[in-house]
MIZALO-568194 format. One line per 8 residues: number of its first residue (from 1); their letters; for each residue x, y negated, z of N, C-alpha, C, O, CB. Coordinates in steps of 0.1 Angstrom, whole numbers. Glycine has a CB too. Layout:
! residues N
NUM> A> X/Y/Z/X/Y/Z/X/Y/Z/X/Y/Z/X/Y/Z  ...
***
This chain:
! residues 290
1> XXXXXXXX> -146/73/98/-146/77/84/-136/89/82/-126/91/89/-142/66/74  -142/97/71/-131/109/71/-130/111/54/-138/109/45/-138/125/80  -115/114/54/-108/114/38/-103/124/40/-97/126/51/-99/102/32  -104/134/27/-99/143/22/-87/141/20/-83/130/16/-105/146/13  -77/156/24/-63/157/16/-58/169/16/-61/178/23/-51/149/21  -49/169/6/-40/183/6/-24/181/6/-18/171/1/-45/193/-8  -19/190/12/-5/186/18/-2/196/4/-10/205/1/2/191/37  12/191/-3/18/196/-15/29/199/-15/35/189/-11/17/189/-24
9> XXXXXXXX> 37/211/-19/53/214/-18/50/212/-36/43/218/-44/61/233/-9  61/199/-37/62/194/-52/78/202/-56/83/209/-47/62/173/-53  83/202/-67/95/211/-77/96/225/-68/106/229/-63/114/202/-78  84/231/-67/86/246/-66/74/253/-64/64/247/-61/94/251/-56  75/266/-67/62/272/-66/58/281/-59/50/289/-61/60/277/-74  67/279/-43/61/281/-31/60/274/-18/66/263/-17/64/289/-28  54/279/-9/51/268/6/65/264/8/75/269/3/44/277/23  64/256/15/76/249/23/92/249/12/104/249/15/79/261/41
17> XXXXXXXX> 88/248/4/101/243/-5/100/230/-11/92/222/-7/104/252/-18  110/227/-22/110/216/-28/103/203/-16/103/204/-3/102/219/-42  100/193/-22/91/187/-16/81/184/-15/72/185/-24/92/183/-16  80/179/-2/63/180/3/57/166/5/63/156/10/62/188/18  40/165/0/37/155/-4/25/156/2/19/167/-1/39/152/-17  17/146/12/0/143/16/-2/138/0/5/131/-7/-4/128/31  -16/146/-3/-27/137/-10/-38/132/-8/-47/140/-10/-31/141/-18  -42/119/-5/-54/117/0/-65/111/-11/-63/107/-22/-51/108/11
25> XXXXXXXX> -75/113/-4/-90/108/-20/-95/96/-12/-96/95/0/-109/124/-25  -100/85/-23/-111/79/-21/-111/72/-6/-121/72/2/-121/88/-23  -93/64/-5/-91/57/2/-89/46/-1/-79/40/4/-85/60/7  -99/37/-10/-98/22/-16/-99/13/-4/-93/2/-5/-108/18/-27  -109/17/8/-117/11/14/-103/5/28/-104/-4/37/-132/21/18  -88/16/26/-84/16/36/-69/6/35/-62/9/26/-84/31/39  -66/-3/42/-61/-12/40/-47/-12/41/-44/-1/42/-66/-18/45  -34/-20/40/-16/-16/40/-17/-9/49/-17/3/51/-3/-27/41
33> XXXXXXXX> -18/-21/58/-12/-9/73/-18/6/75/-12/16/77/-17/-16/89  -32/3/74/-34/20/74/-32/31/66/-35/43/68/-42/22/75  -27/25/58/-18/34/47/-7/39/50/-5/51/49/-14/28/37  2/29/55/13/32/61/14/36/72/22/45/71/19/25/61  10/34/82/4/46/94/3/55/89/12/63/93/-9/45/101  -6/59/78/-8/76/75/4/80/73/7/89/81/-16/81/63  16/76/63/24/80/57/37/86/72/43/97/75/26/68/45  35/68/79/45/70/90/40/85/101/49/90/106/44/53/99
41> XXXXXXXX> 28/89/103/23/98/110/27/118/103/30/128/110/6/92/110  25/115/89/30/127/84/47/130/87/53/141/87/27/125/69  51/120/88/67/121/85/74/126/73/85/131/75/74/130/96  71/126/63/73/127/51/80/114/44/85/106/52/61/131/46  80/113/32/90/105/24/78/93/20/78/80/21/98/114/10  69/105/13/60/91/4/45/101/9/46/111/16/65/89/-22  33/94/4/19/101/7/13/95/-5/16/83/-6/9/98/23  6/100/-16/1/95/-26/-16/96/-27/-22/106/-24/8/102/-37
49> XXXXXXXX> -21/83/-31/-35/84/-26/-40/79/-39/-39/69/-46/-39/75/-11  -49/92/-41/-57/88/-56/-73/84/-54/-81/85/-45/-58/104/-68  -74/77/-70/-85/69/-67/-91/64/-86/-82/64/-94/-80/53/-56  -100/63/-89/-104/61/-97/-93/47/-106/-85/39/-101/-117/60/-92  -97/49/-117/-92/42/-129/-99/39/-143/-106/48/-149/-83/49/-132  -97/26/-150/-106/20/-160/-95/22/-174/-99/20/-185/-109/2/-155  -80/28/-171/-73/27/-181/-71/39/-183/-67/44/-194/-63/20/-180  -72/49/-169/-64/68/-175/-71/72/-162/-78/65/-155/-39/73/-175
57> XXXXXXXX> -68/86/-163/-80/95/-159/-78/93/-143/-88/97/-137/-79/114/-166  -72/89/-136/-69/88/-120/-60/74/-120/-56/68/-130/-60/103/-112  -59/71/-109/-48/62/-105/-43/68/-90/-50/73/-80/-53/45/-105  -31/66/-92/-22/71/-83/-16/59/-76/-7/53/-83/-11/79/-89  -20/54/-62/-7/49/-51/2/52/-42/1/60/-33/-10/43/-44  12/47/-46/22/61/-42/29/51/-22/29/38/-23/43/64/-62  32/54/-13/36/45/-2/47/53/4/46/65/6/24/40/9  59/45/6/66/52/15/65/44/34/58/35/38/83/51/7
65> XXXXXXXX> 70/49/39/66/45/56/68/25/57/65/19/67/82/56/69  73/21/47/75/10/51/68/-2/41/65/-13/46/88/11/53  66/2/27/56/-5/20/54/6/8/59/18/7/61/-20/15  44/-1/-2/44/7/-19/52/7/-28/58/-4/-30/36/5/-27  53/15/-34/62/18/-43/56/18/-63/46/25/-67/66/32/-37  61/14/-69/58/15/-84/53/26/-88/43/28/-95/69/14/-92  63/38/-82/62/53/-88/73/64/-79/83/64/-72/67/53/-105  64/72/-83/79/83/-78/72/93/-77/61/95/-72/88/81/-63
73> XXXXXXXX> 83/101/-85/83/115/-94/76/129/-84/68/137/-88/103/118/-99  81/128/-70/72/146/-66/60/139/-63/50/145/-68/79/159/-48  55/127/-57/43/123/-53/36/123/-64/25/126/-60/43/112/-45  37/121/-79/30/122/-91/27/138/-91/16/143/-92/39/115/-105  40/146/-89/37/162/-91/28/164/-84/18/168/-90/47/172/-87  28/164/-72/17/167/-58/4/163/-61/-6/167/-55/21/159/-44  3/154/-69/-7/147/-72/-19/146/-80/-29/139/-78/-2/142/-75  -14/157/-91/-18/164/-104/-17/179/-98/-28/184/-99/-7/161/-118
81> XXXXXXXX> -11/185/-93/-11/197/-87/-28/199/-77/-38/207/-78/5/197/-76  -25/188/-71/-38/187/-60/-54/189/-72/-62/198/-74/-36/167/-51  -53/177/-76/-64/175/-84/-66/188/-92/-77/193/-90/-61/163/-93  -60/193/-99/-57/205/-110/-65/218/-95/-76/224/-96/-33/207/-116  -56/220/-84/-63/227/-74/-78/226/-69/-83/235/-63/-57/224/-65  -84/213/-72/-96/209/-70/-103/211/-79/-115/211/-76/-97/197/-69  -101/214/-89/-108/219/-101/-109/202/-107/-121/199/-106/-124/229/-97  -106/196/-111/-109/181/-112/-103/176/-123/-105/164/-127/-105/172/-99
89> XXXXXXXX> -93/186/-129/-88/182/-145/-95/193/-153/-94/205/-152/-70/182/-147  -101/184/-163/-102/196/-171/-93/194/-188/-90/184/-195/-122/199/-173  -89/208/-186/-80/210/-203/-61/210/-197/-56/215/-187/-85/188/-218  -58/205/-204/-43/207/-202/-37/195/-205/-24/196/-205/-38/218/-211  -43/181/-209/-36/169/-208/-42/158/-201/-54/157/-204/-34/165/-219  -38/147/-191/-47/140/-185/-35/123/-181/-22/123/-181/-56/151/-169  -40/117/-180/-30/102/-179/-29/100/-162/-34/110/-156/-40/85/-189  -26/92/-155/-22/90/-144/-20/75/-139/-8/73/-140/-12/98/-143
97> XXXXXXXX> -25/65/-135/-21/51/-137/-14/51/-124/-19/57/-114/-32/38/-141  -3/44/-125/6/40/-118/11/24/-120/9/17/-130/16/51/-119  19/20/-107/16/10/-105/32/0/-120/36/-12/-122/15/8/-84  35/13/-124/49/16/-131/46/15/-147/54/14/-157/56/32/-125  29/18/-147/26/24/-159/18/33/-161/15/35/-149/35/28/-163  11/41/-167/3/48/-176/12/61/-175/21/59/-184/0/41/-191  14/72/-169/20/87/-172/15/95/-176/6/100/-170/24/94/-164  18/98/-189/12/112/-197/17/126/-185/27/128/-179/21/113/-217
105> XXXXXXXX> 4/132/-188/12/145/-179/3/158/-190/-8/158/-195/7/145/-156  12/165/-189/7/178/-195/7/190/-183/13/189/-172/16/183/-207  -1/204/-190/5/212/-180/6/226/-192/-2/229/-200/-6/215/-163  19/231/-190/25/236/-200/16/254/-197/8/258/-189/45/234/-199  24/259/-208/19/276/-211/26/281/-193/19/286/-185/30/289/-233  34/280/-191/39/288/-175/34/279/-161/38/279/-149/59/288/-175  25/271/-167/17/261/-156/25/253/-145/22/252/-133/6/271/-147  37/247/-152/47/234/-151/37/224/-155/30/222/-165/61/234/-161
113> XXXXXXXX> 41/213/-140/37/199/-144/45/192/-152/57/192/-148/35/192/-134  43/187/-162/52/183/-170/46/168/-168/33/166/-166/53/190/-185  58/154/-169/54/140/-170/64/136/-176/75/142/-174/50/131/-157  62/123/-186/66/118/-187/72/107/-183/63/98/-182/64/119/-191  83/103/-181/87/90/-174/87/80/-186/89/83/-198/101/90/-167  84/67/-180/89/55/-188/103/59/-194/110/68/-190/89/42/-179  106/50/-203/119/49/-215/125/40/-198/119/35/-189/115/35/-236  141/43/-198/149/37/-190/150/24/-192/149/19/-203/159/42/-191
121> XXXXXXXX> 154/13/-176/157/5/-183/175/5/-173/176/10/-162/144/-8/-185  181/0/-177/197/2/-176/201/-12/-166/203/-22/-172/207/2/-194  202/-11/-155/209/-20/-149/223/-26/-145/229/-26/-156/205/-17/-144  228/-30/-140/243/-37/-137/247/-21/-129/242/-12/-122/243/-57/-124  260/-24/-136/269/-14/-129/273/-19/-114/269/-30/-111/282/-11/-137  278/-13/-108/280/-16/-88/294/-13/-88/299/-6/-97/269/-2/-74  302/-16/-79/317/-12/-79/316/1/-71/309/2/-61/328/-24/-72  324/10/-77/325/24/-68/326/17/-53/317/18/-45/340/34/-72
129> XXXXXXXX> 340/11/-51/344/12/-36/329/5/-25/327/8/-13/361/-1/-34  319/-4/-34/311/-6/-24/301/5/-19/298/7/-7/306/-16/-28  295/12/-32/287/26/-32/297/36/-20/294/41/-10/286/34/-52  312/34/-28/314/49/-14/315/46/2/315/54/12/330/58/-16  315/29/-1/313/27/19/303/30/23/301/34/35/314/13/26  292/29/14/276/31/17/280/45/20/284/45/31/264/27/3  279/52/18/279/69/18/290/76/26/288/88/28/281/75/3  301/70/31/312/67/39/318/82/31/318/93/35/311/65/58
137> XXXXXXXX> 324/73/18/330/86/9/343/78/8/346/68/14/322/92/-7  350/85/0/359/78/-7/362/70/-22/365/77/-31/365/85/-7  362/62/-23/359/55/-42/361/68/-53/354/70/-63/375/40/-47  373/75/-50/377/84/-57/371/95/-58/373/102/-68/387/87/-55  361/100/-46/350/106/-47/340/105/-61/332/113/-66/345/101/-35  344/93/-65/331/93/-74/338/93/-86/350/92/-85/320/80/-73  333/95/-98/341/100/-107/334/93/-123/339/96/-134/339/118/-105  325/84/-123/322/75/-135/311/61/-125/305/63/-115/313/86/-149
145> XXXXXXXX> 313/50/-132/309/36/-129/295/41/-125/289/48/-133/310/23/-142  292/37/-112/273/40/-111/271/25/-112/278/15/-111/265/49/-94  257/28/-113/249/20/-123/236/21/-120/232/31/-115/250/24/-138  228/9/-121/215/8/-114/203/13/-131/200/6/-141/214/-12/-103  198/23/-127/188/29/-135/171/32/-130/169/39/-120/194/41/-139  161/25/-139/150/30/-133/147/34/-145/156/35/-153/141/21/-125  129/42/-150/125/50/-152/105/49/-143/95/56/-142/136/59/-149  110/39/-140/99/36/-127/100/33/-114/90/31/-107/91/44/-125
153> XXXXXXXX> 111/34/-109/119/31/-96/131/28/-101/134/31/-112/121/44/-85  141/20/-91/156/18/-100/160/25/-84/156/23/-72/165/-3/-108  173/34/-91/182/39/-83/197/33/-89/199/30/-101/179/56/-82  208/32/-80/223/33/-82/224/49/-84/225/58/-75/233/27/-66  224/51/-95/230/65/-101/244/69/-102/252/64/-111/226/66/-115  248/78/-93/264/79/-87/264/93/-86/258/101/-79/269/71/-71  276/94/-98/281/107/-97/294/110/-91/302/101/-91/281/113/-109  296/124/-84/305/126/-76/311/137/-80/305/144/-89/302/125/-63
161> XXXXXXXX> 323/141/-75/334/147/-85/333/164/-78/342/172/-79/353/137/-84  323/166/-71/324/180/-65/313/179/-57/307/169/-53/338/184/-57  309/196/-55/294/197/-39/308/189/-30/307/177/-29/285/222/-30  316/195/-26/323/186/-16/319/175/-10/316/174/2/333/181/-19  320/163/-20/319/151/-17/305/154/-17/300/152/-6/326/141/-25  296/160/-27/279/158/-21/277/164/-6/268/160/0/266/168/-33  280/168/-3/277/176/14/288/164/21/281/157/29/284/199/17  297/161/22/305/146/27/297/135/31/297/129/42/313/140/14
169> XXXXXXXX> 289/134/19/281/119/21/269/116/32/259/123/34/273/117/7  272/105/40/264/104/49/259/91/46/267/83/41/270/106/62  247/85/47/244/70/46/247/60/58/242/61/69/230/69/45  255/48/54/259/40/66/241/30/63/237/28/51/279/30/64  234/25/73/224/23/69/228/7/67/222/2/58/211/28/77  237/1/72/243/-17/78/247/-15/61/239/-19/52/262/-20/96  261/-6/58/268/-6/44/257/-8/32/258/-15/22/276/8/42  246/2/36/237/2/23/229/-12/22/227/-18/11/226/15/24
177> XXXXXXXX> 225/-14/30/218/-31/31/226/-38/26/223/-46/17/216/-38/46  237/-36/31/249/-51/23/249/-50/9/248/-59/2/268/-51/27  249/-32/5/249/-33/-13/237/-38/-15/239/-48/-22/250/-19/-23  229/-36/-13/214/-36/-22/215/-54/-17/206/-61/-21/196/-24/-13  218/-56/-15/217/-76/-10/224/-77/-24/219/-84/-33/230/-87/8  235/-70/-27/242/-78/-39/241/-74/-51/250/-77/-60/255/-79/-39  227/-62/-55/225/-55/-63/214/-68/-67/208/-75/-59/221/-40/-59  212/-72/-85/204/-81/-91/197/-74/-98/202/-72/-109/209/-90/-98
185> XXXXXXXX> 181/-67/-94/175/-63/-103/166/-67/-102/162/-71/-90/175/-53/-105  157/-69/-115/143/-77/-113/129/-62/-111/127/-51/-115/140/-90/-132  123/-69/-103/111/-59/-101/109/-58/-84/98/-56/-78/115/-44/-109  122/-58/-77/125/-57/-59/139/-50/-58/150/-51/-64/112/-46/-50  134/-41/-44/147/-37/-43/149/-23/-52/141/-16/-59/149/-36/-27  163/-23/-49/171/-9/-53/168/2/-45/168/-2/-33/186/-10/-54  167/15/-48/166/27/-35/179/30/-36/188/24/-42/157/42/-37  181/40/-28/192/38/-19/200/50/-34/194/54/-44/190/44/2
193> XXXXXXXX> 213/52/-30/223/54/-42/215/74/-43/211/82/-35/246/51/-37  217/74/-54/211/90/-62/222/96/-61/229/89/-68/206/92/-79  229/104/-57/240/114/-61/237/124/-66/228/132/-62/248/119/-52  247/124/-79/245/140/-82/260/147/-86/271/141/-86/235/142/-97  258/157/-88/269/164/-92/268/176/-106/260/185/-106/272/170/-79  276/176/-112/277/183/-130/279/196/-124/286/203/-131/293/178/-142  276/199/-119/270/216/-113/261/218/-105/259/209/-98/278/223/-106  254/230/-105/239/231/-98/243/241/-89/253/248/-89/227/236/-108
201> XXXXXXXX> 230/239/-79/236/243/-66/235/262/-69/239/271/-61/224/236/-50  230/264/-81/228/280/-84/230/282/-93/230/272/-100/217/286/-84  233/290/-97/235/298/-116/229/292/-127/231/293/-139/230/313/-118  219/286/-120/207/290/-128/205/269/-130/196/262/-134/191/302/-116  217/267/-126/212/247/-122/221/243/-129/229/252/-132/214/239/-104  222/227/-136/232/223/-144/235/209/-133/247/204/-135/226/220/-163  230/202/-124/231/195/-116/224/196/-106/212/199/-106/232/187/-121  235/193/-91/230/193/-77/231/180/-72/240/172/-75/239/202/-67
209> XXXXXXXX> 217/175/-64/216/158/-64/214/164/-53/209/175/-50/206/147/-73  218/151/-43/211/146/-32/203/130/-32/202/124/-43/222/146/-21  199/123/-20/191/116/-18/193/110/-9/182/107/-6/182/119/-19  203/104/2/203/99/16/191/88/23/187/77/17/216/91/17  189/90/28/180/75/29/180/72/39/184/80/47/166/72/27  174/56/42/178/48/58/163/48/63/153/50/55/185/30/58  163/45/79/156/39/86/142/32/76/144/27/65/165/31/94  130/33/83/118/42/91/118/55/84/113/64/90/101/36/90
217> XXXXXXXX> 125/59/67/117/70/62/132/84/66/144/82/69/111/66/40  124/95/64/132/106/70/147/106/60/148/105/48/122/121/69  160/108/73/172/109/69/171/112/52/174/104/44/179/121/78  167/128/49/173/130/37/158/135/26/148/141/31/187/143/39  158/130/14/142/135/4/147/143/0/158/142/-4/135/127/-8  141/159/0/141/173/-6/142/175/-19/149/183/-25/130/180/-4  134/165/-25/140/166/-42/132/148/-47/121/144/-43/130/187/-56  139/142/-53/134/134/-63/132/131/-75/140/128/-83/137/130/-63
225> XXXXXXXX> 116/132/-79/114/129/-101/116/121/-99/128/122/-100/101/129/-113  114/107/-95/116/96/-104/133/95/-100/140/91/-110/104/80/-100  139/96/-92/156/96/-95/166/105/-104/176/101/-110/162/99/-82  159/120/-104/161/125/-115/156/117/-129/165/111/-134/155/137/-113  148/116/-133/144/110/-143/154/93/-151/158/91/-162/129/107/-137  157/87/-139/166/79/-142/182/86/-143/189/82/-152/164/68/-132  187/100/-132/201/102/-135/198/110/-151/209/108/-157/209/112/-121  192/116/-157/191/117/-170/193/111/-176/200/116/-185/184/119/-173
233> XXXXXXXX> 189/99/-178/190/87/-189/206/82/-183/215/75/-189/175/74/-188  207/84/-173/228/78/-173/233/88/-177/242/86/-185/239/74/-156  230/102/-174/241/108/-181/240/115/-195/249/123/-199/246/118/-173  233/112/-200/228/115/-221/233/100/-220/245/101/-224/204/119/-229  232/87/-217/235/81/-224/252/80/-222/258/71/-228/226/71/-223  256/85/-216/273/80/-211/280/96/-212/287/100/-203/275/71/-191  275/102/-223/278/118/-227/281/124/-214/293/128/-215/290/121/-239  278/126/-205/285/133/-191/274/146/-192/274/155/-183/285/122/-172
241> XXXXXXXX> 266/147/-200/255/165/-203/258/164/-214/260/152/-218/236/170/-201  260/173/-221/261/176/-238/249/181/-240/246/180/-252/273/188/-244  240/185/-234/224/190/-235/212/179/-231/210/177/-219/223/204/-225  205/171/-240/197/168/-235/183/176/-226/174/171/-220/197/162/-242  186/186/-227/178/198/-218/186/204/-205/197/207/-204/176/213/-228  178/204/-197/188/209/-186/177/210/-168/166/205/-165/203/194/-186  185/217/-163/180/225/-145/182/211/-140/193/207/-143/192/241/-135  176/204/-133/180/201/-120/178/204/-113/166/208/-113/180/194/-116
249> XXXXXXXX> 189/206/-94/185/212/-86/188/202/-73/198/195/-72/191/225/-88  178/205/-63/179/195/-50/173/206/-40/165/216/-41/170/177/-50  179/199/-31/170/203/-17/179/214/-8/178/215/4/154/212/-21  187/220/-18/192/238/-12/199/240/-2/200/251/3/201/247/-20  205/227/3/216/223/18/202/223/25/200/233/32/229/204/20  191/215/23/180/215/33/172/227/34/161/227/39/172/206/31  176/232/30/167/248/27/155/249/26/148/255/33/167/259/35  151/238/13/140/233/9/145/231/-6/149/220/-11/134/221/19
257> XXXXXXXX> 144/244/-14/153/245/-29/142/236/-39/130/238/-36/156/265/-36  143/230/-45/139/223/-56/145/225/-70/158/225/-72/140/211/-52  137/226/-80/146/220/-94/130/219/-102/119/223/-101/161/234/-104  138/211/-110/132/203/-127/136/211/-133/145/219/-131/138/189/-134  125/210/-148/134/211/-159/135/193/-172/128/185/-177/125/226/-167  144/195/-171/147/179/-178/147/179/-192/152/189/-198/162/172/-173  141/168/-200/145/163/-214/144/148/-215/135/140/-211/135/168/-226  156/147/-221/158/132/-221/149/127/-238/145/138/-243/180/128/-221
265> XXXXXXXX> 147/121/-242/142/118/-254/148/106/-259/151/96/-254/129/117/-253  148/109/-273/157/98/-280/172/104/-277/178/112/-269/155/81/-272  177/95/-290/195/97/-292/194/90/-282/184/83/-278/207/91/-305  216/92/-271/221/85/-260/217/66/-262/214/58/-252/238/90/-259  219/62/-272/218/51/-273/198/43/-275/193/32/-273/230/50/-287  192/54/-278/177/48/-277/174/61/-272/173/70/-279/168/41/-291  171/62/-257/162/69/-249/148/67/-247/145/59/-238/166/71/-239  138/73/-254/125/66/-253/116/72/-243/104/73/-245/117/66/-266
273> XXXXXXXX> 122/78/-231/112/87/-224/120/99/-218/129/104/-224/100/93/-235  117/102/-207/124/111/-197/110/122/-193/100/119/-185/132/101/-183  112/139/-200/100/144/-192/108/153/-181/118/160/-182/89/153/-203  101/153/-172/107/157/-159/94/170/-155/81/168/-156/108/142/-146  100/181/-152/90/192/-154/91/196/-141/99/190/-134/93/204/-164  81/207/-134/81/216/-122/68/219/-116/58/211/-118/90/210/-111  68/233/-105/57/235/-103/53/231/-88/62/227/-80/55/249/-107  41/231/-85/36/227/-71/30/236/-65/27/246/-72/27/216/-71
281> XXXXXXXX> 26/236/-51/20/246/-44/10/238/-36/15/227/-33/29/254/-37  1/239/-33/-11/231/-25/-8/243/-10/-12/254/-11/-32/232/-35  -3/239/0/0/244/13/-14/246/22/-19/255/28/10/234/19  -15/233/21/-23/233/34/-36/221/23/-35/215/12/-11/225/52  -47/222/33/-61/210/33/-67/208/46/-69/215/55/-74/214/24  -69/195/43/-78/186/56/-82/175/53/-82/168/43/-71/182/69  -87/174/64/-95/161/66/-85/146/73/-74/149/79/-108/167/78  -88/136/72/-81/124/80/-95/121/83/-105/123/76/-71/111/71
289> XX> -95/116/97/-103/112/109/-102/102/110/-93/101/118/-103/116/121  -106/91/107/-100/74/108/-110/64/115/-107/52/116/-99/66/91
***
C-alpha cells in the first residue's frame, strides 16, 4: 500500500526552519505500531496523519515515537499548511478534530495559520528544586512557581531568569521520570518541563523557549504550539507579560528559528482561548511504501 505525505517546516516561512512535521493521508487502515514506526523512522518529534471527520472538516492524529498524543500545536500547523497546499481547503476558515477537541483555524490577510487553543486548564504547581534537578539547573535559576498547564497537552511551565540558564539546561532523563511520577494530573502524563524566558531570542521576540526531551523522541523540539499556547495562559494569568499580544520565539540555538504570534483571550483570571499564529512551508512530498 502506498500513502501520500508532505514533510512541513511549521512557525516559519521557509525550508528547514522552525519545525518540521510528516503529513500523512488516508492512513485509517494503518495500525499503532505502524504508526509509530513511521514517526520512529522520520526522526522527528511528532507525524500528523489526517483523515476524514463527522464533526469538523478533517481530523487530525497527532503520534510522537512512542505513543499518541491529544494535540500539539506545529503538527496542527503542518497540518492545515499541507491540506491548504493541496488545494483541499476551500475559503479562509475550516475546524480540525483532534483528539483534545474541535480547533477553529483561520488563515489570516498575511496567510498565518492562525488556531485556536482550548481555554487553559491550570494544574498543581511543582517545587522549583525538583524541576531544576530535572534540567540540572539551579532552583534559583528559575524565577516564579512552575506549574503544570495544558491547552491540549499539559506541560510544567518554568520560567527562568536569563538565555543563560535557557542554554544551561540539559534534561536528566532518570530526574525527569521521578518528577512526572509525582506530578497529579488527570488525562496521563505530563511533557517534559517548557522553558521560557521574558526575552526573545531577537529584537523582534518577547519570549525565548526551549523544549528538552527524553528518550525514544529527538534530544531537543524546534518550536512548540501547544506548549506555547499553555506558557501564555501562565504568564497573562500571573502578570509576568503586560501584553496579552506578543512574539514567541524557539528554535534559534538550533538554527532552526521559529516564532508565533500569541493572544491570550479573556482577562488573567478567565482565559477563554489561546490563539497561537505562524506560517508553514511544505518542503518536500512523497509517497510511504508499506
Amino acid at each position: 500500500m502506498s500513502y501520500e505525505f508532505d514533510w512541513v517546516a511549521a512557525f516559519t516561512g521557509e525550508a528547514f526552519g522552525g519545525n518540521a512535521c510528516m503529513v500523512a493521508y488516508d492512513c485509517q487502515d494503518l495500525d499503532l505500531v505502524t504508526r509509530l514506526k513511521i514517526v520512529r523512522e522520520t526522526s522527528l518529534v511528532e507525524c500528523t496523519f489526517v483523515g476524514p471527520s463527522v464533526v469538523a472538516d478533517f481530523r487530525f492524529r497527532i503520534y510522537l515515537a512512542s505513543h499518541e498524543i491529544p494535540f500539539a500545536g506545529h503538527p496542527t500547523l503542518a497540518g492545515v499548511a499541507s491540506l491548504v497546499e493541496r488545494g483541499l481547503v476551500k475559503g479562509k476558515r475550516l475546524t480540525v478534530e483532534t483528539e483534545a477537541g474541535i480547533i477553529p483555524i483561520e488563515i489570516d490577510a498575511s496567510n498565518q495559520i492562525v488556531m485556536t487553543q482550548i481555554a487553559p486548564i491550570f494544574g498543581p504547581f511543582v517545587a522549583s528544586d525538583k524541576v531544576a534537578e530535572a534540567l540540572s539547573l539551579n532552583a534559583d535559576d528559575i524565577i516564579a512557581p512552575p506549574q503544570v498547564v495544558s491547552t491540549g497537552l499539559p506541560f510544567t511551565i518554568t520560567v527562568l531568569k536569563d538565555h543563560d540558564a535557557l542554554m544551561r539546561a540539559r534534561l536528566s532523563p532518570s530526574a525527569f521520570l521521578n518528577l512526572q511520577s509525582e506530578i497529579d494530573f488527570p488525562g496521563g502524563d505530563v511533557m517534559e518541563p517548557f522553558l521560557v524566558t521574558l526575552q526573545g531570542a531577537t529584537k523582534s521576540g518577547d519570549t525565548y523557549s526551549r523544549l528538552l526531551l527524553a528518550p525514544p523522541m529527538p534530544p531537543e523540539d524546534p518550536f512548540t504550539g501547544s506548549a506555547t499556547g499553555a506558557m501564555a495562559s501562565y504568564l497573562w494569568a500571573n502578570a509576568l507579560i503586560a501584553n496579552c499580544k506578543f512574539v514567541a520565539e524557539q528554535g534559534h540555538a538550533m538554527k532552526r528559528p521559529g516564532h508565533a504570534n500569541v493572544e491570550v483571550l479573556g482577562d488573567p483570571k478567565n482565559i477563554t482561548g489561546v490563539r497561537v499564529a505562524g506560517k508553514a512551508h511544505v518542503t518536500m512530498s512523497g509517497k510511504l511504501h508499506l
